[in-house]
PyMOL Python script that loads the backbone (N, CA, C, O; Angstrom):
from pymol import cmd

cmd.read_pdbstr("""\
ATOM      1  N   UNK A   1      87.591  23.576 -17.521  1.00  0.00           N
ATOM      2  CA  UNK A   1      88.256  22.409 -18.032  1.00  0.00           C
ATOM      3  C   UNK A   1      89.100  21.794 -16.921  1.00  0.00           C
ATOM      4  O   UNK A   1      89.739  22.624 -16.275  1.00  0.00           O
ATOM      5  N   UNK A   2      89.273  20.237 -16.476  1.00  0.00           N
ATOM      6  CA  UNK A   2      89.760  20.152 -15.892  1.00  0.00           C
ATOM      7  C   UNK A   2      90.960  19.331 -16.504  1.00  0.00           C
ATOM      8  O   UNK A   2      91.001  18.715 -17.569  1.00  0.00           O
ATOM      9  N   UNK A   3      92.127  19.529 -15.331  1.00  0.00           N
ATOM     10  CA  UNK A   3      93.093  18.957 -15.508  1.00  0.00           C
ATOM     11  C   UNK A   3      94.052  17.949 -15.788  1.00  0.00           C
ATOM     12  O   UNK A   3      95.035  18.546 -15.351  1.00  0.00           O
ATOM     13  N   UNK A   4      94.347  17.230 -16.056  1.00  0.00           N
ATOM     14  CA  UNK A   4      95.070  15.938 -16.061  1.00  0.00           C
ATOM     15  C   UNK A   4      96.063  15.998 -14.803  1.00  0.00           C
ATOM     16  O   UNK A   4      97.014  16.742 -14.563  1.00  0.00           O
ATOM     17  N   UNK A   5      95.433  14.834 -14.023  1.00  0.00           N
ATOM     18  CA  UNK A   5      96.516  14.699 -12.839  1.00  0.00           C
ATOM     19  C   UNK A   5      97.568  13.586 -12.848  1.00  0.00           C
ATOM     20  O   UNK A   5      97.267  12.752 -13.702  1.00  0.00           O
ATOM     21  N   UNK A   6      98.744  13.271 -12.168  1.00  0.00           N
ATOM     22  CA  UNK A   6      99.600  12.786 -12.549  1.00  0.00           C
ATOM     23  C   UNK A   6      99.022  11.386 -12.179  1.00  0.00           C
ATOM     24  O   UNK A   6      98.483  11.364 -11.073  1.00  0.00           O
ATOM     25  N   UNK A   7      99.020  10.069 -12.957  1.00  0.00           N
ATOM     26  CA  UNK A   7      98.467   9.171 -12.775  1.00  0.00           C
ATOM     27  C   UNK A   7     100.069   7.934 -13.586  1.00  0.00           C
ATOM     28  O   UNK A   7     101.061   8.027 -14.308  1.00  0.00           O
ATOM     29  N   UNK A   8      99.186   6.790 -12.672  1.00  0.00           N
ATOM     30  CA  UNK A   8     100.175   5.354 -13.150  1.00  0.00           C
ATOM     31  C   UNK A   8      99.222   4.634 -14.070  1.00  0.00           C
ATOM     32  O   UNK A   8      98.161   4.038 -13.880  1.00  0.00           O
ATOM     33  N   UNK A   9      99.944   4.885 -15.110  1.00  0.00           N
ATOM     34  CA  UNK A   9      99.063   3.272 -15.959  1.00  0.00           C
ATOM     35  C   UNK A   9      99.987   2.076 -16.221  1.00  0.00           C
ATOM     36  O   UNK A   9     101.074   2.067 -16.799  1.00  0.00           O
ATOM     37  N   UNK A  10      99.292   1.052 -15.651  1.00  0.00           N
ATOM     38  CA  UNK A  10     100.155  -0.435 -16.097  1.00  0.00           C
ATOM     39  C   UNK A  10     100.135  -1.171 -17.770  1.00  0.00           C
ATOM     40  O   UNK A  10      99.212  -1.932 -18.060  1.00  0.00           O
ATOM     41  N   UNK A  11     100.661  -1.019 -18.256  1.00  0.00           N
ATOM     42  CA  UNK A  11     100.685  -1.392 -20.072  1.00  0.00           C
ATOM     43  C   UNK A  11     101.788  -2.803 -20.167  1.00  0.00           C
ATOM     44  O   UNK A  11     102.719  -3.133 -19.433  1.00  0.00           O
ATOM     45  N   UNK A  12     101.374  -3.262 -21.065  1.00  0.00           N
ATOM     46  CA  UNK A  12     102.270  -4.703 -21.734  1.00  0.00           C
ATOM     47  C   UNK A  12     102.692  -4.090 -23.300  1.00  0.00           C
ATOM     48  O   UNK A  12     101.897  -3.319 -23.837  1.00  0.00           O
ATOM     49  N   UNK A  13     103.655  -4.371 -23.830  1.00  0.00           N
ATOM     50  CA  UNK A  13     103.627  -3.983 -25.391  1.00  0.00           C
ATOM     51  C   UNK A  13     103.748  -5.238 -25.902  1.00  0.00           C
ATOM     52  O   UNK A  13     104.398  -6.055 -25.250  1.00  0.00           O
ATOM     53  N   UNK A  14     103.100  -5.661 -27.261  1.00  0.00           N
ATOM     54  CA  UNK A  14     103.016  -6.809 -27.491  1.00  0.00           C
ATOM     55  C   UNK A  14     103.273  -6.749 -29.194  1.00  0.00           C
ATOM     56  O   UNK A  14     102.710  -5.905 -29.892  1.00  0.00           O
ATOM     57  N   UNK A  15     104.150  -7.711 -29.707  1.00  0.00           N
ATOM     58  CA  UNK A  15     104.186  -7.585 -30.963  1.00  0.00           C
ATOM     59  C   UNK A  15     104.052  -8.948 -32.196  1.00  0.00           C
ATOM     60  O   UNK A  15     104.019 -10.162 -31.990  1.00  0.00           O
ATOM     61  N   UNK A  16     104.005  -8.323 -33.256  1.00  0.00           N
ATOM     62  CA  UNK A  16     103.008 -10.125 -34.227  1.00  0.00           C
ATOM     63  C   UNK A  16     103.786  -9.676 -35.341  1.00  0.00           C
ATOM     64  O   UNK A  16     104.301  -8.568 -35.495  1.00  0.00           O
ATOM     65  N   UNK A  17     103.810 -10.783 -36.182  1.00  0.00           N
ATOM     66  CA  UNK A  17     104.832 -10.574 -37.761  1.00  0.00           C
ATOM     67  C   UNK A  17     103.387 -10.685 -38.639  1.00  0.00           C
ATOM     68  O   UNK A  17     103.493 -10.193 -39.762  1.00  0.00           O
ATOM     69  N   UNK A  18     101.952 -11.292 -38.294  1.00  0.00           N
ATOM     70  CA  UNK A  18     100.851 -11.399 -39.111  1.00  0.00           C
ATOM     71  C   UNK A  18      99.677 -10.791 -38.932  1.00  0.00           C
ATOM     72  O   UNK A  18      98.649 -10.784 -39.609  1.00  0.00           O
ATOM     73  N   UNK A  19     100.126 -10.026 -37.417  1.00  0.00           N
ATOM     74  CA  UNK A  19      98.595  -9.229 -36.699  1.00  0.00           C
ATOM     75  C   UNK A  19      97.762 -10.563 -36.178  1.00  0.00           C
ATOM     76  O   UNK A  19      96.634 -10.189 -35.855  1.00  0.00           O
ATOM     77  N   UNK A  20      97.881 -11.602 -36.035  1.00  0.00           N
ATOM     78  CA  UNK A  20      97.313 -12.604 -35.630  1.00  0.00           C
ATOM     79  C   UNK A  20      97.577 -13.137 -34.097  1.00  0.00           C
ATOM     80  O   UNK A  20      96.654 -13.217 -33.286  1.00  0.00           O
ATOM     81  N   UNK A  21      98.631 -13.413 -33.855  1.00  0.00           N
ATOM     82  CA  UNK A  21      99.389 -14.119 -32.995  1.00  0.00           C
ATOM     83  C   UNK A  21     100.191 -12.957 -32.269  1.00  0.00           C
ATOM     84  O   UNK A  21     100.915 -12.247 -32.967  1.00  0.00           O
ATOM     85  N   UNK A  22     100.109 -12.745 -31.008  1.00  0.00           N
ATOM     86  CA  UNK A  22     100.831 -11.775 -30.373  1.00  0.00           C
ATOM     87  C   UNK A  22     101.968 -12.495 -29.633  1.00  0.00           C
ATOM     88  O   UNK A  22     102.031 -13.689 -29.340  1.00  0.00           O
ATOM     89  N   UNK A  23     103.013 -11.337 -29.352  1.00  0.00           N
ATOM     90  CA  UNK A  23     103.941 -11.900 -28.129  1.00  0.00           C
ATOM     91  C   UNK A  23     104.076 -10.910 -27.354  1.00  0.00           C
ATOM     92  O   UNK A  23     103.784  -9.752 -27.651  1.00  0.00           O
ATOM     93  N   UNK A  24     104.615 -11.358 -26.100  1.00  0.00           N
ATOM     94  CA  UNK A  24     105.176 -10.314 -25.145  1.00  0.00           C
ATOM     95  C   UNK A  24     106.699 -10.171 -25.562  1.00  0.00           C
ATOM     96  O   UNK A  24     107.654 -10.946 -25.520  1.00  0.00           O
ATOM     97  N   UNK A  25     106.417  -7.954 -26.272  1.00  0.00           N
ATOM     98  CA  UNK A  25     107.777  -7.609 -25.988  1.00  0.00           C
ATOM     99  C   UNK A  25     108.565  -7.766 -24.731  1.00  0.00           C
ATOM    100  O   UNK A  25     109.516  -8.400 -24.274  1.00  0.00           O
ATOM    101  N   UNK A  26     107.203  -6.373 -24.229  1.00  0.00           N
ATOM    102  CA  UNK A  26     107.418  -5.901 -22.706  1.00  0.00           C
ATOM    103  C   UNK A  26     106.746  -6.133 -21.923  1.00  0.00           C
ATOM    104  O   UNK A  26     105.637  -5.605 -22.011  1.00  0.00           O
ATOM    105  N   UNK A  27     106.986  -6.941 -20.854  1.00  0.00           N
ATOM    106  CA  UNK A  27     105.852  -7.533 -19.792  1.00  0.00           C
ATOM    107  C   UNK A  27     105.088  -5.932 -18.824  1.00  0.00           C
ATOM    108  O   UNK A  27     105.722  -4.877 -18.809  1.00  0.00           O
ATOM    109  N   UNK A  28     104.221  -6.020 -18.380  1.00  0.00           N
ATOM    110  CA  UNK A  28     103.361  -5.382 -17.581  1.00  0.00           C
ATOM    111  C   UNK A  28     104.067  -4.863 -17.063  1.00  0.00           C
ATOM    112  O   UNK A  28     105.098  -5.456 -16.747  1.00  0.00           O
ATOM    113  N   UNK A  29     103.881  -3.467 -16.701  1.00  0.00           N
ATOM    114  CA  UNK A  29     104.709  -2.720 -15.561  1.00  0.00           C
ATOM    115  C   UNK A  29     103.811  -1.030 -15.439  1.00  0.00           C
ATOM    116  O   UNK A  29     103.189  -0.549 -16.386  1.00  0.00           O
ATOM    117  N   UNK A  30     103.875  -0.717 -14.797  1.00  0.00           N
ATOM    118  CA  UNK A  30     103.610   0.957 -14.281  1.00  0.00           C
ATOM    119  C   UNK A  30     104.185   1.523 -14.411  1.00  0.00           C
ATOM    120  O   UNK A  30     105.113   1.348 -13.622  1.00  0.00           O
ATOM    121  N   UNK A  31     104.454   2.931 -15.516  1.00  0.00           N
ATOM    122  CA  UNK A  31     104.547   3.879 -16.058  1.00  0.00           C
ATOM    123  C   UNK A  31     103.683   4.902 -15.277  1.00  0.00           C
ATOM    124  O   UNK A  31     102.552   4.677 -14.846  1.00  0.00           O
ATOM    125  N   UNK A  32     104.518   6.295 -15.133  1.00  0.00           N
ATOM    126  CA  UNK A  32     103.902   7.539 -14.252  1.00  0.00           C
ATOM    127  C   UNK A  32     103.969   8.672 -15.898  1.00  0.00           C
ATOM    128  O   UNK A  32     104.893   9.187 -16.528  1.00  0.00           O
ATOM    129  N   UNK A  33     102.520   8.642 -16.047  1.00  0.00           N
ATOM    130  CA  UNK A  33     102.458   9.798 -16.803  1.00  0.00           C
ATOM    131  C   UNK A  33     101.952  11.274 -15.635  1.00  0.00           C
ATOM    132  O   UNK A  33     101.007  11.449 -14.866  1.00  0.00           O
ATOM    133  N   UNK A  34     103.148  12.094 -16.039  1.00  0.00           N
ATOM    134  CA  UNK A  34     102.577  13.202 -15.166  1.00  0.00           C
ATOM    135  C   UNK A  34     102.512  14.590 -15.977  1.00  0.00           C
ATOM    136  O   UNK A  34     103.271  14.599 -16.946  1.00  0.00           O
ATOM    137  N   UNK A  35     101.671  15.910 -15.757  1.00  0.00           N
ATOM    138  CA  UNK A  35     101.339  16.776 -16.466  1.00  0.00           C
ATOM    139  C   UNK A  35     102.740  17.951 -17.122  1.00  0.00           C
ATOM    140  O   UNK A  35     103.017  18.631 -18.110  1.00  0.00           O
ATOM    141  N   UNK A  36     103.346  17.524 -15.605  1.00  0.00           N
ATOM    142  CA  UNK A  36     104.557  18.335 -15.528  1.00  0.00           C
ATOM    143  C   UNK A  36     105.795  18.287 -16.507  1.00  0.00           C
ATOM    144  O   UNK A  36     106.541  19.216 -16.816  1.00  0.00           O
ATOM    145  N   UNK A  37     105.830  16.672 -17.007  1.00  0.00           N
ATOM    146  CA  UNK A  37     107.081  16.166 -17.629  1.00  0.00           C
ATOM    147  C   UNK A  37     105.805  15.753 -19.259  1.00  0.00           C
ATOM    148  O   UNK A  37     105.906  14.662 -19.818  1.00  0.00           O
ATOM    149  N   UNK A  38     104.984  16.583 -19.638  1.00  0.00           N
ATOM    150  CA  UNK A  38     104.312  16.255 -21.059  1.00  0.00           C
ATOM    151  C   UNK A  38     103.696  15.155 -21.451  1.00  0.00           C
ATOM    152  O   UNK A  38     103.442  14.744 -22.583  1.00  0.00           O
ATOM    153  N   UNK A  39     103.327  14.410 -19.670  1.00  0.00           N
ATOM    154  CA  UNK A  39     102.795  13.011 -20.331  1.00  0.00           C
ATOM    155  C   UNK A  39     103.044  12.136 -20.516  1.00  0.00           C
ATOM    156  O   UNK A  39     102.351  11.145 -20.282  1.00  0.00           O
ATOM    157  N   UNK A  40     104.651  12.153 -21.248  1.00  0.00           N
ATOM    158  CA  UNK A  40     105.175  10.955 -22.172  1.00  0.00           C
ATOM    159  C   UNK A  40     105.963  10.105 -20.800  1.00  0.00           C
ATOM    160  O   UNK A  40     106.384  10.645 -19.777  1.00  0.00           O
ATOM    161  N   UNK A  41     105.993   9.025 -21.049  1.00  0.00           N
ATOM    162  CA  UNK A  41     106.751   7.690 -20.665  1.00  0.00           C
ATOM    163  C   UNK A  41     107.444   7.172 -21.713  1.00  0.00           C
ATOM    164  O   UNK A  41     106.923   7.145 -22.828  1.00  0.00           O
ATOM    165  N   UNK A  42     108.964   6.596 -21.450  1.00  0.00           N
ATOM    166  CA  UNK A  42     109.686   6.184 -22.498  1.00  0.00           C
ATOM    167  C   UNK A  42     109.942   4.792 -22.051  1.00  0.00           C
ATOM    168  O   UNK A  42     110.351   4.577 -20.910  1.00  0.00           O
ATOM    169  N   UNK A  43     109.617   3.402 -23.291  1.00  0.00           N
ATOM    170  CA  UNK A  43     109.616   2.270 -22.597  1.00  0.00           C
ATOM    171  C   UNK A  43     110.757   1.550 -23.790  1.00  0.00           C
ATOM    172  O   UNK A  43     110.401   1.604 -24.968  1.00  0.00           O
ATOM    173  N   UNK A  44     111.644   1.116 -23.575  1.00  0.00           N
ATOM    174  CA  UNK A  44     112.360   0.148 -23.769  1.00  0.00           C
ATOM    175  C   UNK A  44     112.274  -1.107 -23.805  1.00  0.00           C
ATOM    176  O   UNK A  44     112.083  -1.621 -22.703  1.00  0.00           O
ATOM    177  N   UNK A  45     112.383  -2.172 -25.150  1.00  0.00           N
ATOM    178  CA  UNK A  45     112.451  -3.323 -25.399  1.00  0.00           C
ATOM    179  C   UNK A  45     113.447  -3.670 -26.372  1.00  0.00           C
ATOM    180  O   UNK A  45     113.757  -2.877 -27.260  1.00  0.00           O
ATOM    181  N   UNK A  46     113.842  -4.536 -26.286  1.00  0.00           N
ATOM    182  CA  UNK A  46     114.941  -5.353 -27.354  1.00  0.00           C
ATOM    183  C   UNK A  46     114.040  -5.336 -28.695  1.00  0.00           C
ATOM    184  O   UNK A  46     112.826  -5.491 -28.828  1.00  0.00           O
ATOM    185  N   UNK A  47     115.355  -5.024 -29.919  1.00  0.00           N
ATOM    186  CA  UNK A  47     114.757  -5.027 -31.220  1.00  0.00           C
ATOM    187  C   UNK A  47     113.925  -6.044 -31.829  1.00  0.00           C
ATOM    188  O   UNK A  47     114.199  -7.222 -31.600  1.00  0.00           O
ATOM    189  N   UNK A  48     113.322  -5.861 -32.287  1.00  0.00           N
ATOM    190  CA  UNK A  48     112.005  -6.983 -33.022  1.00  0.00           C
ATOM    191  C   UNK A  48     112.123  -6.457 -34.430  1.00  0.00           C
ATOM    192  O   UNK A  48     112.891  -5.566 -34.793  1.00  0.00           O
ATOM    193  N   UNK A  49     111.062  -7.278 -35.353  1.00  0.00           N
ATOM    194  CA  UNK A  49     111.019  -7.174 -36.429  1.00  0.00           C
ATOM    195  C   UNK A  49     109.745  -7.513 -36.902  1.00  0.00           C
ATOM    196  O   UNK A  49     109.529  -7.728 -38.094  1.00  0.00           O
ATOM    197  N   UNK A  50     108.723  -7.582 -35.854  1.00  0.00           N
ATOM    198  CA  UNK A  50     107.654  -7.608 -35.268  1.00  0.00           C
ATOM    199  C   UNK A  50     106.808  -6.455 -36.200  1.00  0.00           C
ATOM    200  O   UNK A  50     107.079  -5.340 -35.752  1.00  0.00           O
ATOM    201  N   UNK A  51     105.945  -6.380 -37.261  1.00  0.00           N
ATOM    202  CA  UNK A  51     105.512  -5.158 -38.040  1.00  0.00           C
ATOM    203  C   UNK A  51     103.962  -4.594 -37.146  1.00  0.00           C
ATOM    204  O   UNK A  51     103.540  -3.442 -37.254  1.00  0.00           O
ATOM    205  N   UNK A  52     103.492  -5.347 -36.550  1.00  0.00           N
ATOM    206  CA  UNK A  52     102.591  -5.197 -35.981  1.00  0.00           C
ATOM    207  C   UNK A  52     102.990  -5.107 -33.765  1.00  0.00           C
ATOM    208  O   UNK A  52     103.692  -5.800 -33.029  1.00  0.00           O
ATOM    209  N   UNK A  53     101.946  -3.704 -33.481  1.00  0.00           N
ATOM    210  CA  UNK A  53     102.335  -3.432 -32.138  1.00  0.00           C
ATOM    211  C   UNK A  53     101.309  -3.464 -31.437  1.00  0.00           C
ATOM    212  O   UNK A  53     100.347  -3.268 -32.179  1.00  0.00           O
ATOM    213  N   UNK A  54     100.985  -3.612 -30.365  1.00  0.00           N
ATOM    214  CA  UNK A  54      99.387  -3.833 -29.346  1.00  0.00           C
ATOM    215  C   UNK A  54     100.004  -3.449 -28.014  1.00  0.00           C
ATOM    216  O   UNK A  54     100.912  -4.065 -27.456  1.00  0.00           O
ATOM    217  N   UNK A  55      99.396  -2.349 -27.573  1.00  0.00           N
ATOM    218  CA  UNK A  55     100.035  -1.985 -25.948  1.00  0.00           C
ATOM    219  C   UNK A  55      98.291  -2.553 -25.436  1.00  0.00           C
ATOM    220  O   UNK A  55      97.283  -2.533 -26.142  1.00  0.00           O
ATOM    221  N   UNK A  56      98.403  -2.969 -24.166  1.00  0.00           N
ATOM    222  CA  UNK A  56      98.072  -3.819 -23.754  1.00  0.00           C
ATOM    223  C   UNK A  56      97.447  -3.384 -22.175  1.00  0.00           C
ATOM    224  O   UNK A  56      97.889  -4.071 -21.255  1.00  0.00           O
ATOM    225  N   UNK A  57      96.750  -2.620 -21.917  1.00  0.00           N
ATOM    226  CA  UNK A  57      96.491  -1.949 -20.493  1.00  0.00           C
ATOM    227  C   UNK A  57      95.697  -2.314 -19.899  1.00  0.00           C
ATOM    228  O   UNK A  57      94.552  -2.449 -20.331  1.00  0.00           O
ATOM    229  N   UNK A  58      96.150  -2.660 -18.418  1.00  0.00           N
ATOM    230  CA  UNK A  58      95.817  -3.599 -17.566  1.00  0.00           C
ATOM    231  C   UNK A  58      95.323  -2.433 -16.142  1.00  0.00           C
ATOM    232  O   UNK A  58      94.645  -2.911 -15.233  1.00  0.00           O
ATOM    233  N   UNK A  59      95.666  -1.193 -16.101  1.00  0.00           N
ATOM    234  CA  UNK A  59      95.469  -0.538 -15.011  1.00  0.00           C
ATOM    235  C   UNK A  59      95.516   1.288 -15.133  1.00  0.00           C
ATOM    236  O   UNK A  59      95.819   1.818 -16.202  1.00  0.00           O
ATOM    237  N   UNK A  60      95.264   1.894 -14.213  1.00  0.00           N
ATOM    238  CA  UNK A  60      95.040   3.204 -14.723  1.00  0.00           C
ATOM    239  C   UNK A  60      94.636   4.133 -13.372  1.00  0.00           C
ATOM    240  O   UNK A  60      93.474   4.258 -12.984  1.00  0.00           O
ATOM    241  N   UNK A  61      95.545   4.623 -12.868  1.00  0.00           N
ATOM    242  CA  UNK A  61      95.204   5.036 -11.213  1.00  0.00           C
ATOM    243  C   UNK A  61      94.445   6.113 -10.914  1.00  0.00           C
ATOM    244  O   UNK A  61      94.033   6.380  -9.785  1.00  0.00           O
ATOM    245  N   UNK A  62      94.166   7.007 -12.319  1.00  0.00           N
ATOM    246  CA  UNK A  62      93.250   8.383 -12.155  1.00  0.00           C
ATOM    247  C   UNK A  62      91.737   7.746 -13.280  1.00  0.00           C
ATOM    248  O   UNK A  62      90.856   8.373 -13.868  1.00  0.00           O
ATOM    249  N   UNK A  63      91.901   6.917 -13.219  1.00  0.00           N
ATOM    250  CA  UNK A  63      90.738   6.586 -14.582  1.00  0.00           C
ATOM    251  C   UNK A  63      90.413   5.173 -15.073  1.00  0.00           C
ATOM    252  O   UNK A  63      91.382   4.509 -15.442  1.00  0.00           O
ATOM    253  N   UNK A  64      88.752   4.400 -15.159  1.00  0.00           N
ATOM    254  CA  UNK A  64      88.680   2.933 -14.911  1.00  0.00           C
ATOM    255  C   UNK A  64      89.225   2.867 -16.524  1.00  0.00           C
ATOM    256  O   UNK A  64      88.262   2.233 -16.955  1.00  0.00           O
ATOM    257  N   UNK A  65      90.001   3.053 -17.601  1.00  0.00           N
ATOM    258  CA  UNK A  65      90.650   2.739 -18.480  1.00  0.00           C
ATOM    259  C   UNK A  65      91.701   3.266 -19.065  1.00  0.00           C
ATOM    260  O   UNK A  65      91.704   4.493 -18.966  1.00  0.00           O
ATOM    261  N   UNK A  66      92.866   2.690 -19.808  1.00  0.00           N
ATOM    262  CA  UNK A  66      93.827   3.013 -19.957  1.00  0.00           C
ATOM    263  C   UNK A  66      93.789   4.251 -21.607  1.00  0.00           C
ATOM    264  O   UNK A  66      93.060   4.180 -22.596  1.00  0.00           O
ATOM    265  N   UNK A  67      94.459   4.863 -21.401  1.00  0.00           N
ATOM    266  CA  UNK A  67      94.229   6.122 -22.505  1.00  0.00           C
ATOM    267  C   UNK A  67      95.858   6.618 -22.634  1.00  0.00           C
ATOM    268  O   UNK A  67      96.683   7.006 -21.807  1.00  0.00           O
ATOM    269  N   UNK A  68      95.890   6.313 -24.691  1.00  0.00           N
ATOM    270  CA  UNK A  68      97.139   6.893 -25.378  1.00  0.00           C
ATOM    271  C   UNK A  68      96.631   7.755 -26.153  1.00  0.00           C
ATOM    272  O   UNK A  68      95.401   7.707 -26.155  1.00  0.00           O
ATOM    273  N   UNK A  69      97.247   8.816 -27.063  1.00  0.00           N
ATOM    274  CA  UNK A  69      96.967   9.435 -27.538  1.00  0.00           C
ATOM    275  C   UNK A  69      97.675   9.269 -28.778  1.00  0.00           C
ATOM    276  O   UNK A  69      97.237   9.478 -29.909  1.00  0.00           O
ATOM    277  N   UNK A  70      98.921   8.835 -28.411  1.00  0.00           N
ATOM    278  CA  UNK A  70      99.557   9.107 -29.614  1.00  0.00           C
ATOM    279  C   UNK A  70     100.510   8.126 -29.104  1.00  0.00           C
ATOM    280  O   UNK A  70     100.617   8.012 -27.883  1.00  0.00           O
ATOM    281  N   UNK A  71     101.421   7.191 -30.110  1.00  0.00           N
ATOM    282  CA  UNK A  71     102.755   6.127 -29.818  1.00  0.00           C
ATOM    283  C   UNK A  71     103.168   5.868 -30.756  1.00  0.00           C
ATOM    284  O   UNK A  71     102.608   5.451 -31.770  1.00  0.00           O
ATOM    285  N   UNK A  72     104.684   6.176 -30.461  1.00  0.00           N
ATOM    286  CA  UNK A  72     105.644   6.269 -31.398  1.00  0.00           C
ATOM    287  C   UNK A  72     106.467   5.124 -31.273  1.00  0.00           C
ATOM    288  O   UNK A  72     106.643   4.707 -30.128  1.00  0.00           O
ATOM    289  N   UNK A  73     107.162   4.356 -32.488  1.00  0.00           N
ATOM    290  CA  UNK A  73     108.217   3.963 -32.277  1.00  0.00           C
ATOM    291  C   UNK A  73     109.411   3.743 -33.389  1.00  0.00           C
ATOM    292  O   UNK A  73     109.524   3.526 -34.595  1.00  0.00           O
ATOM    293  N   UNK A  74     110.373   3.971 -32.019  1.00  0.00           N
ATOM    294  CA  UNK A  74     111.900   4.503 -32.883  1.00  0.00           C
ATOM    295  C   UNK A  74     112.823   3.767 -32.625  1.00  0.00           C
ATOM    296  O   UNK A  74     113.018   3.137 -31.586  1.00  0.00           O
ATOM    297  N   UNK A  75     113.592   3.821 -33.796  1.00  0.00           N
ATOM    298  CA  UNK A  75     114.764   2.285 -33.660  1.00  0.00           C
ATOM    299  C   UNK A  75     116.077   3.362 -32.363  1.00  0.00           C
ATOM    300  O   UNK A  75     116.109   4.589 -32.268  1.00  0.00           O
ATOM    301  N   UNK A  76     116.994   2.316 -31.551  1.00  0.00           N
ATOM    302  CA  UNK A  76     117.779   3.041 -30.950  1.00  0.00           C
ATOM    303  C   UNK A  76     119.007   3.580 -31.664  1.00  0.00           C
ATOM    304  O   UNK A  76     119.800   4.308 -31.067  1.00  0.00           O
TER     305      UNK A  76
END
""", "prot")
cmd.dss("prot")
cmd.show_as("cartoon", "prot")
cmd.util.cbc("prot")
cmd.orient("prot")
């Protein structure tokens, strides 16, 4: 089995009140998921009310597509 190596993926988070119409929460940026720290990346945006969420991946430095497994989100 091989490993997961520590890789950058570039993501946008994007959010809609109808699932129709998107906006930019969080603009594009590179996130380091690495094996050592469980993977996770923690991304920060100002509160919405936005019921609908779309992450948005634009890049992926170990792999030609972007891959979540699981995304959570929690009020601060």
């Amino acid at each position: 089995m091989t490993a997961w190596q520590t890789r950058t993926q570039t993501l946008a988070v994007l959010g809609s009140a109808d699932g129709g119409t998107f906006t930019t929460l969080k603009p594009s940026a590179g996130y380091a998921f690495n094996p050592a720290t469980g993977n996770t990346v923690t991304i920060t945006f100002p509160a919405t009310t936005q019921r609908h969420l779309r992450l948005t991946f634009t890049g992926n430095t170990a792999w030609p597509a972007g891959q979540v497994s699981e995304f959570e989100v929690h009020a601060a």
